[in-house]
VEXDREN-2710 file (C-alpha; in Angstrom, 1 decimal):
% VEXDREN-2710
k/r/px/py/pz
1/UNK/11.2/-0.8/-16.0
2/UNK/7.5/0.7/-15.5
3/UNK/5.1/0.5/-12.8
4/UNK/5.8/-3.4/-11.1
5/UNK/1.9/-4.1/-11.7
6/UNK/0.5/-4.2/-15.2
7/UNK/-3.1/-6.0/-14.3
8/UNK/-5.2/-7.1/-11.3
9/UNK/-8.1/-9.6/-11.0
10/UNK/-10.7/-9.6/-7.8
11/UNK/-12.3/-13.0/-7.8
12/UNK/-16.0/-13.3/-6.8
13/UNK/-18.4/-15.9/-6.3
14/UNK/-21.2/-13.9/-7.2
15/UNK/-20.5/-10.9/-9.8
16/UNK/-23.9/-9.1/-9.6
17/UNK/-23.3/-8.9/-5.8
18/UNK/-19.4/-8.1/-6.4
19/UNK/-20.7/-5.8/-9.2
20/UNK/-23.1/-4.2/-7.1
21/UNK/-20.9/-3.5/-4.4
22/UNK/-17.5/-2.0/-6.1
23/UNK/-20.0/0.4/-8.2
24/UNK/-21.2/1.4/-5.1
25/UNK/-17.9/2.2/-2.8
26/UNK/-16.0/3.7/-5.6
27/UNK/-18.6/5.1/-7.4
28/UNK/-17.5/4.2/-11.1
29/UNK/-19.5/1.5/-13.8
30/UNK/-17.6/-1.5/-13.9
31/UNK/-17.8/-3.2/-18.1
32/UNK/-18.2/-6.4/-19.2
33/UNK/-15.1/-7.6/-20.9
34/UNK/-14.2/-10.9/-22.4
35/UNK/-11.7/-13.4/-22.5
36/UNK/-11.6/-14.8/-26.3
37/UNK/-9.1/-17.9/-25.0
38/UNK/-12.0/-18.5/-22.2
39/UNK/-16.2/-18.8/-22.7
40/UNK/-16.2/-19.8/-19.0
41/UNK/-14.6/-16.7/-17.7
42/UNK/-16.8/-13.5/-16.6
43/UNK/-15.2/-10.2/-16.1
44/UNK/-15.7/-7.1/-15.6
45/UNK/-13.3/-4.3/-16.0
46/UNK/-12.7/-1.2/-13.9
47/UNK/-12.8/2.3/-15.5
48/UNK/-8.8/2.9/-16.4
49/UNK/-6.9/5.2/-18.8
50/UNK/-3.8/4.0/-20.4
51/UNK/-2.3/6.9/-20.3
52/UNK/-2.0/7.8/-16.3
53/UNK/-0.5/6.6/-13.5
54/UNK/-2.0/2.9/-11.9
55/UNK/-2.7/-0.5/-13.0
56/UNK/-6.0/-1.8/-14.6
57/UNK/-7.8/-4.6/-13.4
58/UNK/-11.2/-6.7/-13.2
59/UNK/-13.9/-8.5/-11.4
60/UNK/-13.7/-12.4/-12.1
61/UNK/-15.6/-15.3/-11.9
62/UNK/-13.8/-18.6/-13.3
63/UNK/-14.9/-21.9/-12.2
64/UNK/-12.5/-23.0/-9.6
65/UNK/-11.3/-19.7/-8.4
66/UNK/-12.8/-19.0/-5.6
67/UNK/-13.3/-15.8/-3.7
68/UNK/-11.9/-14.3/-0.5
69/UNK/-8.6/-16.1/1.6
70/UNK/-6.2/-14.8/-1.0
71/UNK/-2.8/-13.1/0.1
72/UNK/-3.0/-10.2/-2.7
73/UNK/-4.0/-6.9/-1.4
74/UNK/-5.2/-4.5/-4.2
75/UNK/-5.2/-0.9/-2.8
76/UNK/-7.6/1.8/-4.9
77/UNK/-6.7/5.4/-5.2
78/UNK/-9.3/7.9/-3.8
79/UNK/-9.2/11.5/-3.2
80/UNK/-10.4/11.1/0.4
81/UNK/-10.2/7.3/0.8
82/UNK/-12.8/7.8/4.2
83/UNK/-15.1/8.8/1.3
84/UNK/-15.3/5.6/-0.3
85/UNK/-14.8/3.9/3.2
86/UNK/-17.6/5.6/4.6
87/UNK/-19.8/3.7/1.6
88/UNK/-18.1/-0.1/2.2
89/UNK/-21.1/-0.9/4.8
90/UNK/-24.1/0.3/3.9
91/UNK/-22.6/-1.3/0.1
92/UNK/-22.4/-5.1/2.1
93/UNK/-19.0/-5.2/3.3
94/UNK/-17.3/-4.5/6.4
95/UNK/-14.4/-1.8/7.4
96/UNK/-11.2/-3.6/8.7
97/UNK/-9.0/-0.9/9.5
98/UNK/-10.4/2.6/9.2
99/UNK/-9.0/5.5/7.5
100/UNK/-5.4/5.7/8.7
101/UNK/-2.2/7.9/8.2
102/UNK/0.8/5.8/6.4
103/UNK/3.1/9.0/7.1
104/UNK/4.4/11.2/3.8
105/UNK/2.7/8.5/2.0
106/UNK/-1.3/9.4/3.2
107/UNK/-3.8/7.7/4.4
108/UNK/-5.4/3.8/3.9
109/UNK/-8.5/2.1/4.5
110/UNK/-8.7/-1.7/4.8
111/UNK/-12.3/-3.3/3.9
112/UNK/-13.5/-6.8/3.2
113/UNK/-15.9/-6.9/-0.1
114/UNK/-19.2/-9.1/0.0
115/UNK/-17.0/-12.0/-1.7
116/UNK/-14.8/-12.0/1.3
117/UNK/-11.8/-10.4/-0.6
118/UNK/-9.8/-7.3/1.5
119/UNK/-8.7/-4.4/-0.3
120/UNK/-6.9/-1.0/0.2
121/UNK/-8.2/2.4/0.0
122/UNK/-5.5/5.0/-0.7
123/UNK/-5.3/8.5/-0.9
124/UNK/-3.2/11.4/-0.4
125/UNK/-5.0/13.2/1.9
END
């Protein structure tokens, strides 16, 4: 068995404002991909490499999916997740839980996108 998690989706209500605001915290360009099964679905995919560690995933917009008030919490490697942390609120979101030491295991951040979504920061040191 592999890594337990092949694929993640963030949903948003509005994906220019979601857009906007993962470009800015993690610093990467997010690209439009498409569903062929689905002309109603948007997404846009994270920067990912199939041959390193991680999962790859995507903002979403679907009708009837709406954002924030889920129970999945999607934690992004950093180098230095205060980095990205220290970008979350001037980017439109808020910091939940600020750079904190998980043990042998690093550090986390905890901050709530402009959808209303939480997500993880992680990073060794």
């Amino acid at each position: 068995m592999g890594n337990p998690v092949a694929w993640f989706e963030i949903y948003v209500d509005e994906m220019a404002r979601a857009q906007k605001f993962y470009e800015t915290v993690l610093d990467v360009k997010l690209e439009k991909i498409n569903d062929p099964t689905d002309s109603g679905l948007q997404m846009l995919s994270f920067p990912f490499t199939m041959e390193e560690y991680g999962a790859a995933g995507a903002l979403a917009k679907m009708d009837g999916m709406n954002a924030g008030g889920n129970s999945t919490l999607v934690y992004f490697s950093c180098e230095d997740c205060s980095v990205e942390e220290s970008r979350v609120e001037s980017a439109g979101g808020t910091v939940h839980q600020t750079k904190t030491s998980i043990g042998e295991y690093g550090y986390v951040s905890l901050a709530v996108d402009t959808e209303g979504n939480m997500f993880g920061l992680h990073s060794q040191h």
